[in-house]
C-alpha atoms as a printed R data frame, in Angstrom:
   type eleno elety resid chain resno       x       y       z
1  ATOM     1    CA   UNK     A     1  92.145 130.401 104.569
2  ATOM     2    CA   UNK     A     2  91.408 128.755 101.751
3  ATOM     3    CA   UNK     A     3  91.698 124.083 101.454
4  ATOM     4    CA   UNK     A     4  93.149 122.815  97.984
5  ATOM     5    CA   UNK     A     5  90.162 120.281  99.307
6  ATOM     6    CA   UNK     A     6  86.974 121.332 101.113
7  ATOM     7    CA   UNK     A     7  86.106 117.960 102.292
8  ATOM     8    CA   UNK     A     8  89.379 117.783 104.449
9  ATOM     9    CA   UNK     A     9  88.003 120.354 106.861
10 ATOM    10    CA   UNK     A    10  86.828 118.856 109.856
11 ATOM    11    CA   UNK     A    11  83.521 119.970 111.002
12 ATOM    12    CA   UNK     A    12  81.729 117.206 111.491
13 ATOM    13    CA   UNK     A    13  80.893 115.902 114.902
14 ATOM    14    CA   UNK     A    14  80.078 112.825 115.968
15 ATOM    15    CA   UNK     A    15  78.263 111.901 119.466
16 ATOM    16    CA   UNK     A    16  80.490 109.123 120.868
17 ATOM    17    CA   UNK     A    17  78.496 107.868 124.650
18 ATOM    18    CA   UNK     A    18  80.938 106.044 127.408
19 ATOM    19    CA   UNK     A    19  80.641 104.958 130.725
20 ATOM    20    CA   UNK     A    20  82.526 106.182 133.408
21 ATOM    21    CA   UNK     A    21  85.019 103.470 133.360
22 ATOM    22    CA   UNK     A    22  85.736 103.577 129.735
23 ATOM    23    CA   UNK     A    23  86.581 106.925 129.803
24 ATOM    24    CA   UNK     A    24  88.990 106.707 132.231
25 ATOM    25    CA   UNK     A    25  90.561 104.542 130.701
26 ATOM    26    CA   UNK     A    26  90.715 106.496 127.374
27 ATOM    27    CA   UNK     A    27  91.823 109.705 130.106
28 ATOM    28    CA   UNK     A    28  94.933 107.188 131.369
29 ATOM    29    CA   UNK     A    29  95.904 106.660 128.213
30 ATOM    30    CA   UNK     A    30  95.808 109.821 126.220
31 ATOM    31    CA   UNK     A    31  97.680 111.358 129.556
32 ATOM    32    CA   UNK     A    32 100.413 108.784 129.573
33 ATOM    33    CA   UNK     A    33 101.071 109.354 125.773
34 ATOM    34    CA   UNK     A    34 100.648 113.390 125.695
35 ATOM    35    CA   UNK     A    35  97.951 112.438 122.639
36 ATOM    36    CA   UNK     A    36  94.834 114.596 122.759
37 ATOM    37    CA   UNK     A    37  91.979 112.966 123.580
38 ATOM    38    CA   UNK     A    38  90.151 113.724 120.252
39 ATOM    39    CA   UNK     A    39  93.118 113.191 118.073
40 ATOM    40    CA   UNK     A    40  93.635 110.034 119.062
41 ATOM    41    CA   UNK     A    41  90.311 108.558 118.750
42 ATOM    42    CA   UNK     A    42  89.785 110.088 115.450
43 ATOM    43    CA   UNK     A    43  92.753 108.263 114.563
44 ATOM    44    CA   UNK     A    44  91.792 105.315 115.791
45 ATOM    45    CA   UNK     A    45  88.169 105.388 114.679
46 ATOM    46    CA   UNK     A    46  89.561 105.890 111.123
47 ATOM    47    CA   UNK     A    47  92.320 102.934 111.527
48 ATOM    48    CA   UNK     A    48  89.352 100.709 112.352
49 ATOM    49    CA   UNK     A    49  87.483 101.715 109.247
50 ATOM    50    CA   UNK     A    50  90.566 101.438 107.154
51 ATOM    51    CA   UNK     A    51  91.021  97.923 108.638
52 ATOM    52    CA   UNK     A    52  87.309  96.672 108.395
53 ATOM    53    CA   UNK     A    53  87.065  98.119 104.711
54 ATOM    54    CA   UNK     A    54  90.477  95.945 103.717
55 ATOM    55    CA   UNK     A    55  89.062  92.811 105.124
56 ATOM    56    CA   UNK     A    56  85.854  93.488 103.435
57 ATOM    57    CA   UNK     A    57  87.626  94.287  99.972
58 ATOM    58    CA   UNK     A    58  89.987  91.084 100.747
59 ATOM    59    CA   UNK     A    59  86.983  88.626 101.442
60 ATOM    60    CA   UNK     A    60  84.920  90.024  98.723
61 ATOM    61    CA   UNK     A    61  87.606  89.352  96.364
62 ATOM    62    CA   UNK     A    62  87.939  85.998  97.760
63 ATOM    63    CA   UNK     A    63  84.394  84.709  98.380
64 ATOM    64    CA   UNK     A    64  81.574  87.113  96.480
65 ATOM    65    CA   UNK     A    65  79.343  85.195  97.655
66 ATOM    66    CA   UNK     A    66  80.241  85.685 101.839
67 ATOM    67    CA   UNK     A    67  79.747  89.407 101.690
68 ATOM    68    CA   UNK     A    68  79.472  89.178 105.683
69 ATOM    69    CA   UNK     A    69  79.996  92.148 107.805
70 ATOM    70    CA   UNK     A    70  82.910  91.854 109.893
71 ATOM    71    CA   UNK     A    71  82.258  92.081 113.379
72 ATOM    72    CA   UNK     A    72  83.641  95.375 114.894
73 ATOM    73    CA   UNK     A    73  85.031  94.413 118.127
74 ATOM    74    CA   UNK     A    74  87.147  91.914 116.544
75 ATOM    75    CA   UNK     A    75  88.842  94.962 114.362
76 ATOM    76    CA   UNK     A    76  89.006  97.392 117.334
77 ATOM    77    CA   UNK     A    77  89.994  94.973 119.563
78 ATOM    78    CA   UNK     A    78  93.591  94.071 117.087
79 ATOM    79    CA   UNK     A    79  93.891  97.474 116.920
80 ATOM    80    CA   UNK     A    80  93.789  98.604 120.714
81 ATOM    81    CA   UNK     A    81  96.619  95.658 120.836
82 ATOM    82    CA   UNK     A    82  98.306  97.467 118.216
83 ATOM    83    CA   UNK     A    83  97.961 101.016 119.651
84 ATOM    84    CA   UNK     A    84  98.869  99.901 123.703
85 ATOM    85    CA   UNK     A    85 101.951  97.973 122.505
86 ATOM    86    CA   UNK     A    86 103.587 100.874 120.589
C-alpha cells in the first residue's frame, strides 16, 4: 500500500513510563469510553502540542520579547478537563 504522504505512517514509538496508579487510571478511562488505550493518548499527546504551540504563537505575537515556555501541566491539565467532561 502505497501513502499520498510518507510521513503520515506511524512508526514511530515513543517510551511513555507511569506508575501503577496512573495507569489505572488511564485503564478506567479508556474502558469506560471503548477508546484504545494508544489512540487516545496519541490524541491527546498531540492536542497538548497543538495547544502549547497556539499559546506560544499567541504570546510571541503579543510579547517577542517573553518567549517563555509554557508550563506543560498547565496545558494537559485544561485538556484532561476537556477530555473527562465530554
Amino acid at each position: 500500500m502505497t501513502y499520498a504522504d510518507p510521513k503520515r505512517i506511524r512508526k514511530n514509538k515513543i517510551a511513555l513510563v507511569l506508575d501503577d496508579y496512573e495507569l489505572e487510571k488511564i485503564n478506567r478511562l479508556v474502558s469506560q469510553t471503548g477508546d484504545e488505550r494508544g489512540v487516545w493518548l496519541r490524541d491527546l499527546v498531540m492536542a497538548s502540542v497543538e495547544h502549547r504551540l497556539g499559546l506560544m504563537e499567541r504570546r510571541s505575537a503579543a510579547q517577542p520579547a517573553a518567549n517563555q515556555p509554557i508550563p506543560l501541566r498547565r496545558a494537559t491539565d485544561q485538556i484532561m478537563r476537556f477530555s473527562l467532561a465530554h
